[in-house]
C-alpha positions in Angstrom: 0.0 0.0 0.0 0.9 3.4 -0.6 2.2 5.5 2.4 3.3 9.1 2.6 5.7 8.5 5.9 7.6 10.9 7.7 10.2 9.1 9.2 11.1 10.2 12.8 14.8 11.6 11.7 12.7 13.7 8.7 10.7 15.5 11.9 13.5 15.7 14.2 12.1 13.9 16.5 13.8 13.5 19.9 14.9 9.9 20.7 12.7 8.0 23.7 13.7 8.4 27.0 13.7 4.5 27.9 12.5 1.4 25.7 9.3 1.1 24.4 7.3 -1.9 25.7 6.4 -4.6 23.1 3.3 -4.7 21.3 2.4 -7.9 19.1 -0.8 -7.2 18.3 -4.0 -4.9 18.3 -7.4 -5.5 17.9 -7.0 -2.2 16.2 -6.4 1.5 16.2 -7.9 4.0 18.4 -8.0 7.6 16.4 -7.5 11.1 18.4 -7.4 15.0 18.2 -5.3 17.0 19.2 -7.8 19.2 21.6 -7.6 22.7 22.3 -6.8 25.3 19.2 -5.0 24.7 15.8 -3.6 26.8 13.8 -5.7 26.4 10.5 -2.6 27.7 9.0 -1.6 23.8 9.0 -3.8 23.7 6.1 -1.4 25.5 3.8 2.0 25.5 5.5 3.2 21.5 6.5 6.1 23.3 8.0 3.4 24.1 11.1 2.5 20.9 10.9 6.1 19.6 11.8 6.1 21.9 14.4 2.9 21.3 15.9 4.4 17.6 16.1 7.2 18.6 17.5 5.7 20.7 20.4 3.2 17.3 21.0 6.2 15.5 21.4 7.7 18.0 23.9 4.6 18.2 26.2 4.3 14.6 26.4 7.9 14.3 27.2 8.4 17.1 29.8 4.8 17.5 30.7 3.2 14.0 30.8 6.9 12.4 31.7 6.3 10.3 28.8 9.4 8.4 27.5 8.1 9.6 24.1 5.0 11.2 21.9 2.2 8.9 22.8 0.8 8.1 19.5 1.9 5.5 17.2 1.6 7.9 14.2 0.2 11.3 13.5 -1.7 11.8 10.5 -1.6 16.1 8.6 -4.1 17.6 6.6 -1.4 17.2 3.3 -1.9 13.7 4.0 1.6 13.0 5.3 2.1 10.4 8.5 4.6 10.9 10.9 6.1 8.3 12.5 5.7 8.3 16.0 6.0 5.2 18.3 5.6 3.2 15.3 4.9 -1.0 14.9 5.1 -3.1 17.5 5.4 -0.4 20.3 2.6 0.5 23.3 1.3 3.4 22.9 0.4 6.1 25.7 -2.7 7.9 24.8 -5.3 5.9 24.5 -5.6 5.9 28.8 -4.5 3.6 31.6 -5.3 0.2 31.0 -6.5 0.5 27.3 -2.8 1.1 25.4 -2.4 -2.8 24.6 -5.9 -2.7 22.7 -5.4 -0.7 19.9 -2.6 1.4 18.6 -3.3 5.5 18.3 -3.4 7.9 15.4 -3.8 11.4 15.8 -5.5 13.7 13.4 -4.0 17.1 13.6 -7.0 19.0 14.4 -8.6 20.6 17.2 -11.7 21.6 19.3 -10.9 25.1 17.8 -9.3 26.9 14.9 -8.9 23.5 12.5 -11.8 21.8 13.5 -13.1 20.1 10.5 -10.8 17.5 8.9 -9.4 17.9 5.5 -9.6 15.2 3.2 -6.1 15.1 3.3 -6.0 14.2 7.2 -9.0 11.7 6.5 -7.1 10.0 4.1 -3.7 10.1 5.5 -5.7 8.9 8.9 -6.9 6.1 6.7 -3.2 5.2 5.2 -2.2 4.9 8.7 -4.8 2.6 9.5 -4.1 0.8 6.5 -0.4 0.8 7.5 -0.7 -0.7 11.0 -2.9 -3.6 9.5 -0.4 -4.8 6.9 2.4 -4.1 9.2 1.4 -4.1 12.2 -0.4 -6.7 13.0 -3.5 -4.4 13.8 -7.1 -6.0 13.7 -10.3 -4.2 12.2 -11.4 -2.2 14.9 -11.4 0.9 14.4 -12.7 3.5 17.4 -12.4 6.6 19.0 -10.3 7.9 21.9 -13.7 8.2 23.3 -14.8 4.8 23.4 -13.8 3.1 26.8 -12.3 6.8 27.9 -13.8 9.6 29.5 -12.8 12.1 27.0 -14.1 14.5 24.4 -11.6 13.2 21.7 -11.2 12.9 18.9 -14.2 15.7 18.7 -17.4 15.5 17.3 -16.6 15.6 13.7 -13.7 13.3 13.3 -15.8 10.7 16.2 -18.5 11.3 13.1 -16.3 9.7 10.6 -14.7 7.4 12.6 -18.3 6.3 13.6 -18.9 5.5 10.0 -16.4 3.3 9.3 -13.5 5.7 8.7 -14.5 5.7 4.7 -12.5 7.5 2.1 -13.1 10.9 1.0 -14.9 11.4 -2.3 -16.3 7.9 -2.4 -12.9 6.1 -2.7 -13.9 3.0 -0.7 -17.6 3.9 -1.3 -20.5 1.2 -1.1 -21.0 -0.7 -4.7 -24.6 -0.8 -5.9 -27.4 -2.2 -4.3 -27.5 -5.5 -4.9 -31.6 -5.2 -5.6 -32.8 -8.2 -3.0 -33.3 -8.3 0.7 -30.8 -10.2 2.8 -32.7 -12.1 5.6 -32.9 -15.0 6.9 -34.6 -17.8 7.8 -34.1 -19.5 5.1 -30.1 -19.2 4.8 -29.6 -17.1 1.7 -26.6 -17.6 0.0 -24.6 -15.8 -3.2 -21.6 -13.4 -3.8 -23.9 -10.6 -2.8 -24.0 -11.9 1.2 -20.2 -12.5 1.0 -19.9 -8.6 0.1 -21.4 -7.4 2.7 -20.1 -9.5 5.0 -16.4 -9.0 4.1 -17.3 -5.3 5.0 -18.7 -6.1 8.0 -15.4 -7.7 8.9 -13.2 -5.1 7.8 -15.3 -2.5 10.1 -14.5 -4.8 13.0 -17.4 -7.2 13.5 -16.9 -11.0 14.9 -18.6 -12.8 11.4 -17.5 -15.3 9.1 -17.4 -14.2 5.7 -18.6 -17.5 4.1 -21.5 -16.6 1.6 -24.2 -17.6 3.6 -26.7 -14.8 5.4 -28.0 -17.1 8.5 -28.8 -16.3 12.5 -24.7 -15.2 12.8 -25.4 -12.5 10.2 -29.2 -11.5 10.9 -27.8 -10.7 14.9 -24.5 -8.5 13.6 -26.6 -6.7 10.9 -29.0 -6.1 14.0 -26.6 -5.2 16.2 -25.0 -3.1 13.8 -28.4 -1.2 12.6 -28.8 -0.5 16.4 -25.6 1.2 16.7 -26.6 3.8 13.5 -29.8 4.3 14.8 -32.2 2.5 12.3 -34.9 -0.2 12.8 -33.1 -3.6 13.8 -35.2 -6.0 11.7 -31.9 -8.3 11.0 -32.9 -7.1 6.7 -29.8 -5.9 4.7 -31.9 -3.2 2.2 -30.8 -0.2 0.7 -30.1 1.8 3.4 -28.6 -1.0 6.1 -26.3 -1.9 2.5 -25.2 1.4 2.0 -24.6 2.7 5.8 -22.6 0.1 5.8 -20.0 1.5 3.7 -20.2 4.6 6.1 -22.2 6.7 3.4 -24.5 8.7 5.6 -28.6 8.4 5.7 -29.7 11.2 3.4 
């Protein structure tokens, strides 16, 4: 896959102040903000974007008493990824007790100034995602800092996107077409059409088996999953169950 990383000697990052503990596995990434005000000068100078990761680093360092930055990678609105922690390494700020779950990507934007996330950020957030699950051994979750912590972060719009399934700007990743029947069961429907939708389930973190076959495993995650966006659980993949879950929102 295609990457645009900032190694950690490109950002002159400081080196960690102690090892990092070893991380062998996720069940996958937790995304964050940066809280408080960002320049939305980031948008059109990457030089304030280096610097804003550079000052992260330095408050987590001297402030928190962090051996390092606390993310695993930090994802710009030019959709550049800086390395932070990296593979394999425990993050800090995803809160005690949760770090071994899920590695942590920042999006450099913030509760004011840069609030809304470029497509550039959305996408390099998504490259990192990417990243960490061919590299990294990361599963398919994918959640906010929010989820498990008692936090605002990562904000309302990025916790928006991520709540969709972290899709790709401009439709890249989009939903295909409708297949034009109603997946339900009983009886156990079967075709290439069930196996779609449930590959996506998979990749948006749900426990199924992606076998062709819409029985009771699929009817309870689609209701499950129809719960959590707020539309009638009646276990039926139709139009809009089909295309929410591709993350498209409900017009």
């Amino acid at each position: 896959m295609a990457i645009d990383l900032v190694l950690r000697g490109e950002w002159d990052a400081r080196p960690p102040q102690g090892s990092y503990t070893q991380l062998d596995s996720t069940r996958g990434v937790k995304v964050h903000y940066t809280g408080g005000h960002v320049d939305p000068g980031l948008a059109t100078d990457h030089s304030r974007c280096v610097a804003l990761v550079q000052a992260i680093q330095n408050h987590h360092m001297d402030g928190n008493g962090w051996l390092d930055i606390g993310y695993s990678y930090v994802a710009c609105p030019h959709r550049e990824v800086f390395e932070g922690r990296g593979l394999y390494h425990l993050p800090a700020a995803n809160g005690a007790g949760l770090n071994a779950g899920h590695y942590a990507v920042l999006g450099l934007v913030g509760s004011t100034g840069l609030v809304t996330p470029p497509d550039g950020l959305l996408h390099g957030v998504r490259d990192a995602i990417e990243f960490l699950r061919e590299k990294g051994n990361a599963g398919n979750e994918i959640k906010g800092h929010r989820d498990g912590y008692a936090t605002d972060c990562p904000g309302d719009k990025l916790y928006a996107w991520v709540r969709r399934g972290a899709p790709r700007p401009g439709g890249e990743g989009g939903p295909p077409e409708f297949p034009g029947r109603l997946l339900r069961y009983p009886p156990v429907m079967r075709g290439d059409d069930v196996r779609t939708w449930q590959r996506q389930m998979v990749r948006r973190g749900w426990e199924l088996t992606a076998d062709g076959a819409y029985g009771a495993q699929s009817r309870d995650v689609c209701r499950r999953f129809q719960r959590s966006v707020g539309i009638e659980d009646d276990g039926i993949v139709g139009p809009l169950t089909w295309t929410l879950t591709w993350g498209t929102p409900q017009s």
